[in-house]
C-alpha positions as CSV (number, residue, x, y, z in Angstrom):
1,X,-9.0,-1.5,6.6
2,X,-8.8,-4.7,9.0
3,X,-10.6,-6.7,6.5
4,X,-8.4,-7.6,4.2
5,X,-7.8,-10.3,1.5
6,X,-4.6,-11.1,1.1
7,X,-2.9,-13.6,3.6
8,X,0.9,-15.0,4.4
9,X,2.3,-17.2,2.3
10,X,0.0,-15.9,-0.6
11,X,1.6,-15.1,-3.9
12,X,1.3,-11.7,-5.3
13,X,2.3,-9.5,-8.1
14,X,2.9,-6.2,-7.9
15,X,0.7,-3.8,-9.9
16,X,2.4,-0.3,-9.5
17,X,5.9,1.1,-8.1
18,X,9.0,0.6,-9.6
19,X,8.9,-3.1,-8.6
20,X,5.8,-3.4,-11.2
21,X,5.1,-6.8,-12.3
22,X,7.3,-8.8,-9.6
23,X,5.8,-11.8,-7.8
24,X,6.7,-12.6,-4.6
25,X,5.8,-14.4,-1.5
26,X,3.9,-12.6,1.6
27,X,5.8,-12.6,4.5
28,X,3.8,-10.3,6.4
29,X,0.1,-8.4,7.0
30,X,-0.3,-5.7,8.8
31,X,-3.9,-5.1,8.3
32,X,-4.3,-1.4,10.3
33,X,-1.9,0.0,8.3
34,X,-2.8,-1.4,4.9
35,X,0.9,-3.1,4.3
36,X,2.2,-6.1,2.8
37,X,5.7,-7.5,3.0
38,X,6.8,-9.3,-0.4
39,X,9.6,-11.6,-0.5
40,X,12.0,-9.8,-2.5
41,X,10.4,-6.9,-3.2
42,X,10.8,-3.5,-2.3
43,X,14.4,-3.9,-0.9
44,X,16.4,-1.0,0.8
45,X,20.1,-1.0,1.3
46,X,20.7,-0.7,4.8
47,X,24.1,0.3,6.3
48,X,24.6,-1.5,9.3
49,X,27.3,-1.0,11.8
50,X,29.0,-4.7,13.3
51,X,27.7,-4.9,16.8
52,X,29.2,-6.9,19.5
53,X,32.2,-7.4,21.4
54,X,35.3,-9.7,21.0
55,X,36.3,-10.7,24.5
56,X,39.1,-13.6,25.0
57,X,37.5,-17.0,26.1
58,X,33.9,-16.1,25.0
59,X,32.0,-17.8,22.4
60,X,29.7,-13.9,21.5
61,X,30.4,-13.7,18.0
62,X,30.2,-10.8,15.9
63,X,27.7,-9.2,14.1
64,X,28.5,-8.5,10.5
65,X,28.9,-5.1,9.5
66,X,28.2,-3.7,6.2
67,X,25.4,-2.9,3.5
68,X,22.7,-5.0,3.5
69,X,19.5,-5.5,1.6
70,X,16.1,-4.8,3.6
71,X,12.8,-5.8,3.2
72,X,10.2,-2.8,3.1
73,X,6.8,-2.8,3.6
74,X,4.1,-2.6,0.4
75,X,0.8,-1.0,0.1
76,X,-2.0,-3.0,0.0
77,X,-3.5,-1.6,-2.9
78,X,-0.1,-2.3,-4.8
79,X,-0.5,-5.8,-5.1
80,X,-3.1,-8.5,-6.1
81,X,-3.2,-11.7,-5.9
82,X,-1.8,-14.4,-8.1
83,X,-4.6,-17.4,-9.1
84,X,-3.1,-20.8,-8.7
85,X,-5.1,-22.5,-11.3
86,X,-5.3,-19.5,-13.9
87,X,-1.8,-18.2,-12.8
88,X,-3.0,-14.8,-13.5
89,X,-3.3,-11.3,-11.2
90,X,-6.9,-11.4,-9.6
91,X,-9.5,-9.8,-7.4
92,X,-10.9,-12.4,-4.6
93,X,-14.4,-12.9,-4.4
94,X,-15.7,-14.4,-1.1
95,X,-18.9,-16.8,-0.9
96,X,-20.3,-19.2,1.3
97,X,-20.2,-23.0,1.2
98,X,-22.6,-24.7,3.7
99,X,-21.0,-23.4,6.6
100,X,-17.5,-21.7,5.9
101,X,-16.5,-19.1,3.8
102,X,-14.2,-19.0,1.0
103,X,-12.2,-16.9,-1.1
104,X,-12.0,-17.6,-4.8
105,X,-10.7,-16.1,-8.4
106,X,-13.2,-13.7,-10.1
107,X,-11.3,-14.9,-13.4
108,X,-11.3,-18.4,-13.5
109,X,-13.9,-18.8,-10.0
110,X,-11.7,-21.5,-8.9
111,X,-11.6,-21.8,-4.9
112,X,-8.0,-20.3,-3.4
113,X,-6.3,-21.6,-0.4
């Protein structure tokens, strides 16, 4: 699945899950695996334990302690992409323009960043 067609800092809405019809920011691609990380989306609480040590004279601060809310990972197939012009969920369509190639909305067949 290396070829994928959703980049960072694409928007997204999620089409399935329990986070169904969120949009989010991508944060991150991991194209082997098939996994997209959506800001705010699929978000984990996370108990995590303060780390570090207090010594006098030393400016090591400590870690906060406590629950926390973490980001998970999303399949690919989960999400589609967002059309800036249309501002609807879309499939990408790829063609070529003289000499690059381009990704645009099967909807409204506007080019997308």
């Amino acid at each position: 699945m290396p070829g994928v067609d959703i980049k960072k800092d694409d928007t997204v809405r999620v089409i399935s899950g329990k986070d169904r019809g969120r949009e989010g920011r991508v944060v991150r691609v991991l194209p082997r695996e098939g996994r997209v990380m959506v800001d705010g989306v699929a978000l984990a609480k996370k108990h995590q334990r303060s780390s570090g040590r207090r010594a006098r004279g030393s400016s090591q601060q400590l870690q906060q302690g406590g629950i926390i809310d973490a980001e998970m990972f999303v399949n690919i197939s989960n999400v589609q992409v967002v059309c800036t012009a249309c501002g609807e969920a879309t499939r990408i369509g790829h063609r070529v323009e003289g000499d690059r190639k381009v990704r645009f909305c099967r909807k409204c067949e506007t080019e997308l960043p």
